[in-house]
N, C-alpha and C positions, 0 to 999 in steps of 0.2 A: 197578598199574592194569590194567584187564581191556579187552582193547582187541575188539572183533568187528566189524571195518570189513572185513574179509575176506567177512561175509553178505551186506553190501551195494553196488550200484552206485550209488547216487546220494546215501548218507549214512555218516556217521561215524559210530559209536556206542563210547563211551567209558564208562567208572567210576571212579572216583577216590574211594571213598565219602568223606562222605555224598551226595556229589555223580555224578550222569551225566551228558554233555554228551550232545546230537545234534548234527551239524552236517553243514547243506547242502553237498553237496559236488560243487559243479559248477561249480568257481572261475571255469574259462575261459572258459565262458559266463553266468559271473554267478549262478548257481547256481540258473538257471534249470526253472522247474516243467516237465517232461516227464513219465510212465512210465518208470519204477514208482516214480517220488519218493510220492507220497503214497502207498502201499504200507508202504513203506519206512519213512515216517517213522511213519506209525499203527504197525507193528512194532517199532520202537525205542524210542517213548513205553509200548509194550505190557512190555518187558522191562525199562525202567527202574520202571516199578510195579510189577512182579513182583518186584523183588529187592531183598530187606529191609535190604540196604547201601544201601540209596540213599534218602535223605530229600528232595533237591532237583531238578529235573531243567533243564536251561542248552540252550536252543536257540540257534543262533547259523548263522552263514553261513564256508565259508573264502574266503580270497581278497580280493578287493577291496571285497564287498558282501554284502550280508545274503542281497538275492536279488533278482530282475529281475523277478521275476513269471513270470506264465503263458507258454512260447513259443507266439508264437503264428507262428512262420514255417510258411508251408505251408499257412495257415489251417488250423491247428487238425490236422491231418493225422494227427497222430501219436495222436488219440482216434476216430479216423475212423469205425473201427468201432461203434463206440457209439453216435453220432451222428448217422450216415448210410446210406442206403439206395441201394445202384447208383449211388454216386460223387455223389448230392447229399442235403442237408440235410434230416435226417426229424426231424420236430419231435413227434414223438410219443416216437421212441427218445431223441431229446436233456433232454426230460426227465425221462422215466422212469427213465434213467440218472442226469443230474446232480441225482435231489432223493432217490436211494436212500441210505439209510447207512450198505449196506453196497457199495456198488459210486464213488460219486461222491466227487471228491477231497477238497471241501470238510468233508465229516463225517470225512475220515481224517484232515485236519489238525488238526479241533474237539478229535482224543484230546489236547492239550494242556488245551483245556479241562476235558475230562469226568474227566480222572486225578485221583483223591484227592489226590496231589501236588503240592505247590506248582510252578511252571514260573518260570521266569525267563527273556524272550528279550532277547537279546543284540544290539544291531542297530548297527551301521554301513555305508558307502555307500550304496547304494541298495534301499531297501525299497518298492517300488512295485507297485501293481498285486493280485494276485492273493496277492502275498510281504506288502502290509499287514496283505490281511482275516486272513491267519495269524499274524502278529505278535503284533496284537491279541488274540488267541484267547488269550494268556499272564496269566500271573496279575501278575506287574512283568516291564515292557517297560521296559528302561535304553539309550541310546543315546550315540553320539557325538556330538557337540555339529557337527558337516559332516554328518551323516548326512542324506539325503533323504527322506522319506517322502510317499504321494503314490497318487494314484488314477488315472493319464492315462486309464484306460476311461472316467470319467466322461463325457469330453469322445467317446471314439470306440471302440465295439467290447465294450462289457461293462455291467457293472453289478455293487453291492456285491452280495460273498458270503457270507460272511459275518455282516455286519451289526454288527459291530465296532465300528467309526465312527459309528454310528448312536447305541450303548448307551456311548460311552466320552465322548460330546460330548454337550452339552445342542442344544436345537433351533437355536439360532442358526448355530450354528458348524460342527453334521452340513449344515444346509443349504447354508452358502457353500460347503464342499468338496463337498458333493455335486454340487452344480450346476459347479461349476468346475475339480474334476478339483486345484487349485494345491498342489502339494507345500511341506513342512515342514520346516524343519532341525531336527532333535534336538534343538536348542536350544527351536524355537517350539513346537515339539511336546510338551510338558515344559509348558513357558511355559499353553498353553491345558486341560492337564491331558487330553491323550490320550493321552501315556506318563506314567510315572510319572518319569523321572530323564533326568539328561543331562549327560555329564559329556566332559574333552577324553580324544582316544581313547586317549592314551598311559594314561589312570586306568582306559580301557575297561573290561577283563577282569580288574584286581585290585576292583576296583568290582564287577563282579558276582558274582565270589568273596565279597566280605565279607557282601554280602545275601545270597549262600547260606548260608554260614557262621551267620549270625544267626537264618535260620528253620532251619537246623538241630539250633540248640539247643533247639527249642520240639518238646516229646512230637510225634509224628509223627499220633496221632486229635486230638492239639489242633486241629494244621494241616489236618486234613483236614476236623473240623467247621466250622471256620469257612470253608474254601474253598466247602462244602457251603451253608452257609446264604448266603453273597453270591450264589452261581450260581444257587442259587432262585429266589432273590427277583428276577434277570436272566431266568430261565426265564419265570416270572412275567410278566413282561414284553412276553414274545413273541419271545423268542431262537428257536426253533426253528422257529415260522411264519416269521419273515424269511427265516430259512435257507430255506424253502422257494422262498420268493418267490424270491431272489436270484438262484440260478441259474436258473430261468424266464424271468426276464426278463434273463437273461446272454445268456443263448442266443436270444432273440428278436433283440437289439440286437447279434448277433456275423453276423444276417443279416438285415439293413433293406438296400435299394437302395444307401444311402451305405455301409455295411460290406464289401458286398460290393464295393464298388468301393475302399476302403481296403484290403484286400485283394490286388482285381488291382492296384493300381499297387505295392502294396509287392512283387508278385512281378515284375512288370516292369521299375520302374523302382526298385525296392530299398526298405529298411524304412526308408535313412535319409531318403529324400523324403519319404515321408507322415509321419515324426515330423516335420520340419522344417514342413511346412504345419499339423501337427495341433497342435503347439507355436509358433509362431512369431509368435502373436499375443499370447500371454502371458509369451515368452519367460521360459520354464521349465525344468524338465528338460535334456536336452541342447543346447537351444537356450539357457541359462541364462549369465552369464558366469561363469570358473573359479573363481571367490570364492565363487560362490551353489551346484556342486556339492561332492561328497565328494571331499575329498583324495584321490586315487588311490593316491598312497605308503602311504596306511594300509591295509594287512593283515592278515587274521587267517591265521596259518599252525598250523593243526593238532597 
């Protein structure tokens, strides 16, 4: 096994052919998106196509969850630069940045997408947020049957990125969760056909092994024309205008009157109050009871 987790802070990158794994690696905080995470991981999906030991490429999360999403403690702080002009929000720089391809995080994630390579993501506890629109961007997304999945921007502070949800659901269904933000057990998520599988977690990881295992037996230009002609036909579609749109209007709704003040009370009176009021009428998410979230005992360890 070729292990190069030494190049990176915030990813694992592994080989085992036929197989590479990547894997978010920001356990403690849920393996939360910061800098240089999507850096990092367009670089590791870069090397796993680069090297002709590798037929399948396994995204996955360590720790207790796939990934938390976007941090957004600080508001945003940690992209500031990009962003912002003399310490307040310049919406000129905000999207110039978040709709570039070669600078904005959401197109560094899509190299799951765009790789000739088949992707497999691997998802339990919480896939939420900013950690969905990426999921989805995988060619089979197999999950834990506790796993959450889920949009809370919906409801306050974003908008899809992606557009994932949009091309993975037919109109009915892209529109309840859109509008309502209501997360998915792995199980329901399976169930409406916006993942492909869903199985209990202790099958997790040898489950996503055997479907590597099986497109690996298939010629490598087999796999890659037919990943080719599906993406067209999605491209087709209007995959990469959404993209545009998405974070445009991310970034408009990360600074409406109401955000900005979801915002100041999260810095004042802490991130868990304004989840508690932003969830607490759905009682969802954290506000959910311990049946309706992700086992916590289930771990992925590296």
């Amino acid at each position: 096994m070729e292990d190069a987790t030494m190049d990176f802070e915030t990813v694992l990158y592994d080989v085992d052919p036929p197989m590479a794994t990547v894997t978010l690696n920001r356990p403690e905080q849920l393996n939360t998106i910061v800098p240089p995470m999507p850096d990092e991981f367009e670089e590791a999906v870069m090397l796993a196509t680069n090297d002709d030991s590798v037929k399948v490429i396994v995204v996955r999360g360590a720790g207790r969850a796939f990934c938390g999403g976007y941090n957004f403690g600080g508001g945003f702080n940690h992209w500031g630069d990009r962003i912002s002009t003399d310490g307040k929000w310049d919406p000129g720089k905000d999207f110039a940045w978040s709709t570039d391809r070669l600078t904005a995080p959401t197109p560094k994630f899509m190299a799951i997408w765009h790789t000739h390579k088949p992707v497999i993501v691997q998802v339990h506890g919480w896939c939420v947020g900013g950690a969905s629109d990426t999921a989805l961007c995988g060619d089979l997304v197999i999950a834990s049957d506790d796993a959450r999945i889920g949009t809370p921007y919906s409801r306050m502070w974003g908008a899809y990125l992606s557009g994932m949800w949009l091309y993975r659901l037919g109109l009915t269904k892209a529109k309840e969760y859109a509008l309502t933000g209501k997360p998915l057990s792995g199980r329901e998520a399976a169930d409406i056909g916006l993942i492909n599988e869903s199985v209990p977690f202790e099958r997790l990881e040898a489950t996503v092994r055997e479907r590597a295992m099986e497109l690996a037996s298939i010629p490598a230009s087999q796999l890659a024309a037919m990943k080719l002609v599906v993406n067209h036909a999605y491209e087709n579609m209007g995959v990469s205008s959404t993209q545009v749109l998405g974070p445009i209007l991310d970034g408009l709704m990360r600074n409406t009157p109401d955000a900005l003040e979801f915002i100041r009370r999260a810095e004042t009176e802490g991130v868990r109050a304004v989840i508690e009021q932003r969830d607490g009428l759905f009682g969802d998410y954290s506000q959910a009871p311990a049946d309706q979230q992700p086992d916590p005992s289930h771990v992925i360890v590296p």
